[in-house]
N, C-alpha and C positions, 0 to 999 in steps of 0.2 A: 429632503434631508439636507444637513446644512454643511458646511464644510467643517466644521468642528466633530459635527457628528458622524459622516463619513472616515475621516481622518483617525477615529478611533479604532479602525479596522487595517488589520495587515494581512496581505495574501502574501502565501509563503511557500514560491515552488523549491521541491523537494524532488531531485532525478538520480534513480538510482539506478546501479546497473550490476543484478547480484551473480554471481556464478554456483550453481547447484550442483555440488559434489553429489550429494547424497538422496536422490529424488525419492527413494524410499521411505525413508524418515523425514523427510519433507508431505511426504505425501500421511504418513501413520498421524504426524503432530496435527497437519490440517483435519483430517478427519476424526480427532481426539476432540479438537476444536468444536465442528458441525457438531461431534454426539451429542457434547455436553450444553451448546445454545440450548436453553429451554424456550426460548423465545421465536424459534425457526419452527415452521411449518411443516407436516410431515415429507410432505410432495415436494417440497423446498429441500427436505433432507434430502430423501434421495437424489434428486438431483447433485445437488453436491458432492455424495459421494461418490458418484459418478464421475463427476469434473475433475474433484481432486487427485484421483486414482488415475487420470489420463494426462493431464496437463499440472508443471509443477508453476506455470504463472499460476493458476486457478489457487493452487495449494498454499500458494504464498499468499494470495489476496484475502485467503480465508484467515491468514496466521496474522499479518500485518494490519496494525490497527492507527490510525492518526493519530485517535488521542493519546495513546501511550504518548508519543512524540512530545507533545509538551503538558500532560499531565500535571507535572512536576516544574513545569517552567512560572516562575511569580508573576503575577499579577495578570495575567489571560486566564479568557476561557474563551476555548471551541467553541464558534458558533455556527458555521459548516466546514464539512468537510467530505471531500470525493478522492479515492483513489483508481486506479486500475495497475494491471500488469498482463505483461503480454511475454511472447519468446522475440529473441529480437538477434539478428548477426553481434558478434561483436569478437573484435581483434584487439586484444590488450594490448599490443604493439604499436595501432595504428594510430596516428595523430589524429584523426578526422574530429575526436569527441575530446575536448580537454576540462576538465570538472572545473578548475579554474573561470574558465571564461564567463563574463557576465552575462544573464541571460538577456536578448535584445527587450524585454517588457520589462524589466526591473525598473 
């Protein structure tokens, strides 16, 4: 690949850090989600429902989709893309995480 052709590609980290009032309805929307994939495999469903009903990263990761993110943005298209989410500490107080800050790979 050439550098012209490379160059046509941009990776675009994206870190978010959400707080879940409502794990309930985190958890109903996710599983609205799974019912209605036609495209998900039974034994895949279940599994899911499973997930989402225990774990609201799971719930999220079902709801949260990349391309929404730049659907709508001119002139790209998605060519890959990976997410995850996880439970993680976090102190809105603390300075240790400042969203500002550049990431060291940029």
């Amino acid at each position: 690949m050439t550098t012209s052709e490379s160059s046509r590609y941009v990776r675009l980290h994206v870190e978010l850090v959400l707080e879940v009032g409502e794990a309930e309805a985190l958890a109903d929307a996710a599983l609205e989600r799974v019912e209605s994939d036609e495209s998900m495999q039974e034994d895949e469903r279940t599994h899911a429902r499973s997930a989402v009903r225990e774990d609201s990263a799971e719930a999220l990761a079902y709801l949260v989709d990349p391309f929404d993110l730049v659907s709508d943005v001119p002139g790209v298209d998605l060519a890959q893309a990976s997410w995850s989410c996880e439970q993680v500490d976090h102190d809105p107080d603390a300075q240790e995480w400042d969203g500002d800050e550049e990431d060291e790979h940029a």
